[in-house]
C-alpha positions as CSV (number, residue, x, y, z in Angstrom):
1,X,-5.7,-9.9,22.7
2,X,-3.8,-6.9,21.2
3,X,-4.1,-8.4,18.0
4,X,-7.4,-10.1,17.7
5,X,-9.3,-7.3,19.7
6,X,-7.5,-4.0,20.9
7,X,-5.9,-3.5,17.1
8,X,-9.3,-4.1,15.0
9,X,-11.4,-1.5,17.3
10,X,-8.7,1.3,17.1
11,X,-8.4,0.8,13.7
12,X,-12.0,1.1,12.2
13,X,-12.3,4.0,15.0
14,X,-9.1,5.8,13.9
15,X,-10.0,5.1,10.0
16,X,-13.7,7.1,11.0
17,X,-11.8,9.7,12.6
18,X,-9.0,10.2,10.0
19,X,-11.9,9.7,7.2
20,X,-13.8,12.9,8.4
21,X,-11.2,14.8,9.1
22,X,-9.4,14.2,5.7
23,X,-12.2,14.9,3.5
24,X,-11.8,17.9,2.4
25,X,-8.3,16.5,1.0
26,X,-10.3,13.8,-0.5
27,X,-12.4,15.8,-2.3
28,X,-9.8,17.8,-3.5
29,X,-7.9,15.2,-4.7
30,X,-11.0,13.6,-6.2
31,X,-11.9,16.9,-8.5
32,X,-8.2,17.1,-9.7
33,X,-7.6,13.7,-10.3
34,X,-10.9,13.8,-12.7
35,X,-9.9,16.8,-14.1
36,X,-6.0,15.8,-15.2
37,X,-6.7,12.0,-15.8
38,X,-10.2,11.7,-18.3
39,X,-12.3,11.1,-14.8
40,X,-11.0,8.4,-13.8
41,X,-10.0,8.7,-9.9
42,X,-9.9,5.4,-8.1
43,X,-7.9,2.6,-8.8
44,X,-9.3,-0.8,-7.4
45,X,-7.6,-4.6,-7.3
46,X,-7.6,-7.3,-6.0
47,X,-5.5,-8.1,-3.4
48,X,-4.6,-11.0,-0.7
49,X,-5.4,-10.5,3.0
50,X,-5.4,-11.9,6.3
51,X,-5.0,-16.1,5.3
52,X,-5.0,-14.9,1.6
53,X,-8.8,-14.2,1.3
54,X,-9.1,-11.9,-1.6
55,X,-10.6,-8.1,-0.8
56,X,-10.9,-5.1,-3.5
57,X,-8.2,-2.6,-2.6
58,X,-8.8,1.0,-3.3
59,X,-6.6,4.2,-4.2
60,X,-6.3,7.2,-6.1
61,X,-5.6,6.4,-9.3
62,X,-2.3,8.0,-10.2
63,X,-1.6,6.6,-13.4
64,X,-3.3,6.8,-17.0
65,X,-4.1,3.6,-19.1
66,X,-1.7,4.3,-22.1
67,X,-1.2,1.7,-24.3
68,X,1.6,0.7,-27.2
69,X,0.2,-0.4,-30.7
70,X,0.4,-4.0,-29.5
71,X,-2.2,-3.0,-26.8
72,X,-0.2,-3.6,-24.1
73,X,0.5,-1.1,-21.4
74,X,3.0,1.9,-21.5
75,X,6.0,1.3,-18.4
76,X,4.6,2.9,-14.8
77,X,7.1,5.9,-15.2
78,X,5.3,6.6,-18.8
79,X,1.7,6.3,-17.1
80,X,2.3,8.5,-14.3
81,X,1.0,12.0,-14.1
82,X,2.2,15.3,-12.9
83,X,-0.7,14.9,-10.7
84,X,-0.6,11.3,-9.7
85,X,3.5,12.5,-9.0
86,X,2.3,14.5,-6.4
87,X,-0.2,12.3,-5.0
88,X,2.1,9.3,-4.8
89,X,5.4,11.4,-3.2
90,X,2.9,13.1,-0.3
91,X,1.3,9.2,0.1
92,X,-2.3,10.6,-0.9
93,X,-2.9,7.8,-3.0
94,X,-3.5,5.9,0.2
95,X,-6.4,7.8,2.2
96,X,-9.6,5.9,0.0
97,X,-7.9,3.1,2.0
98,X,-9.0,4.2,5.1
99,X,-12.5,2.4,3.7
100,X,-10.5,-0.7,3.3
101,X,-10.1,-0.5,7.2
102,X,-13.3,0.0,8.0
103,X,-14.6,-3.0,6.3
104,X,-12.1,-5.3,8.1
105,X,-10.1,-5.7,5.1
106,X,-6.9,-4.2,6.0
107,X,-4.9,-2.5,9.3
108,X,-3.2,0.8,9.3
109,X,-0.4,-1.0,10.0
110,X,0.7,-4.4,8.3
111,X,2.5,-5.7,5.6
112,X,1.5,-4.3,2.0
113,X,-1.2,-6.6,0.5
114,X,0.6,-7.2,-3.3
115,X,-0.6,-8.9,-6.1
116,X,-2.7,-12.1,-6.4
117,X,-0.7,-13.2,-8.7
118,X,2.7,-13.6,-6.4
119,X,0.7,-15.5,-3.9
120,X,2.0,-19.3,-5.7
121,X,5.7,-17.5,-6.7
122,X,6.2,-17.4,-2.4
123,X,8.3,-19.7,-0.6
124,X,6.7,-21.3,2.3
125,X,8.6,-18.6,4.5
126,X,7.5,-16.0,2.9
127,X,4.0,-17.2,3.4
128,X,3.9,-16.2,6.9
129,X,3.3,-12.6,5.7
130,X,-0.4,-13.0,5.5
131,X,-0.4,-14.6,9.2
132,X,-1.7,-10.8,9.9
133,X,-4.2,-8.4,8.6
134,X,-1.8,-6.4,5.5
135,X,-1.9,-2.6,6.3
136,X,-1.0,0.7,4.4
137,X,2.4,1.0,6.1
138,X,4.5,-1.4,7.6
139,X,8.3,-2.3,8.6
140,X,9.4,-3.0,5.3
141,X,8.1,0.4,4.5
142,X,9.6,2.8,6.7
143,X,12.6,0.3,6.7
144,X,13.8,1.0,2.6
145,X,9.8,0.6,0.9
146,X,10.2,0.5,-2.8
147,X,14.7,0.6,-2.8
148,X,14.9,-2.6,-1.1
149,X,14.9,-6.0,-3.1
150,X,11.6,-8.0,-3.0
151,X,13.9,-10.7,-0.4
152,X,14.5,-8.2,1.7
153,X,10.7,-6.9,1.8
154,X,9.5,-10.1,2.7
155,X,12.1,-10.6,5.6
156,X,10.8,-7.6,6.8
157,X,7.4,-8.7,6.6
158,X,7.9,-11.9,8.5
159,X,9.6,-10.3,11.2
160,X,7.3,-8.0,11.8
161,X,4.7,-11.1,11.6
162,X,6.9,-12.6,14.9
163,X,7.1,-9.4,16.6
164,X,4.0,-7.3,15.8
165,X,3.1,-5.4,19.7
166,X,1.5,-2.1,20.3
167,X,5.0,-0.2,21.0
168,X,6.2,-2.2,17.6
169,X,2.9,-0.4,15.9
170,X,3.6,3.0,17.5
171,X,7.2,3.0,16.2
172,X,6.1,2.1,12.5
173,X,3.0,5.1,12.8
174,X,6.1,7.6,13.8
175,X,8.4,6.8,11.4
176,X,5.7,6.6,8.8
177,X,4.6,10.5,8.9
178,X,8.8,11.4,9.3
179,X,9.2,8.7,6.1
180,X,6.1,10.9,4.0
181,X,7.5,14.4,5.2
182,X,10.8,13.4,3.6
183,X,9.6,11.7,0.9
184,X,11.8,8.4,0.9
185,X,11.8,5.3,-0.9
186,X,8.8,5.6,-3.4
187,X,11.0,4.5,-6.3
188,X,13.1,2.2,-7.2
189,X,16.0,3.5,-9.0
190,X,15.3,4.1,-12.4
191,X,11.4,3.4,-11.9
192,X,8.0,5.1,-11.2
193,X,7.9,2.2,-8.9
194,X,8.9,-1.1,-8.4
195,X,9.9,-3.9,-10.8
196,X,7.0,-6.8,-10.3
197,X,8.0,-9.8,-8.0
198,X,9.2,-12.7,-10.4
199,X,9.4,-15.5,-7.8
200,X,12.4,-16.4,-5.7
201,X,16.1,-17.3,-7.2
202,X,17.0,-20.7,-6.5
């Protein structure tokens, strides 16, 4: 019930809400963005959702599209802008999301939908992630996010998976904002982000 029903409805409802009330900071964000970054403002990708059905994610676009000679692109941490910096560390990047939730396509809370292309590098365990509807925050996040190895993540995942509840939820929402106020675990050490997920070690 909580899942299939009473989680959808406050979702979209909440997204509305936090959709109104945050656009002035959209816009905002919107004019710098074009402004530092040659007009480009969103960043859009596939990702895999609930059963792996493939959805368009979308963000504030917090990195240029630098290239070397040999046209491929720069590293993240060479990409990044001042402005995307600050974007990124206060977790702005993630309000055009809130349209994600309104189409269906994602929860505020979940497991982070990643690339397509990791979807055949999972082990059958790891699978169970996309059992639920992915989110923009999660127990892997506010439980190490981007400083915790990629094993690690998905344990987190599929725990939350076997245990997801409303008190669960509320927990994760809480220490969320406290995890954005200090600013923890956007990086992994040494990088703008994360190192991409190879497959699993045997």
């Amino acid at each position: 019930m909580y899942r299939k029903l009473i989680k959808p409805f406050f979702d979209k409802l909440t997204a509305l809400i936090a959709l109104v009330i945050a656009s002035p900071i959209f816009l905002i964000v919107s004019i710098l963005l074009a402004i530092f970054q040659n007009g480009k403002i969103f960043f859009s990708q596939k990702r895999p959702g609930l059963k792996e059905q493939i959805f368009l994610l979308v963000k504030f676009k917090t990195m240029r599209d630098d290239k070397d000679a040999n046209g491929e692109l720069l590293p993240d941490e060479e990409r990044l802008t001042w402005i995307g910096k600050i974007v990124r560390k206060t977790s702005m990047d993630e309000i055009p999301q809130l349209l994600n939730i309104l189409k269906g396509d994602m929860s505020f809370i979940g497991p982070r939908p990643l690339l397509v292309e990791y979807l055949p590098r999972y082990s059958e365990e790891q699978r169970k992630r996309h059992l639920v509807t992915p989110g923009i925050t999660g127990w892997a996040q506010i439980n190490g996010r981007n400083t915790i190895s990629w094993q690690k993540k998905f344990e987190y995942d599929v725990w939350y998976v076997q245990n997801q509840s409303f008190l669960l939820d509320m927990k994760i929402i809480f220490m969320t904002i406290f995890k954005v106020f200090k600013a923890e675990g956007i990086s992994a050490e040494g990088m703008a982000t994360i190192e991409k997920f190879k497959g699993n070690k045997d």
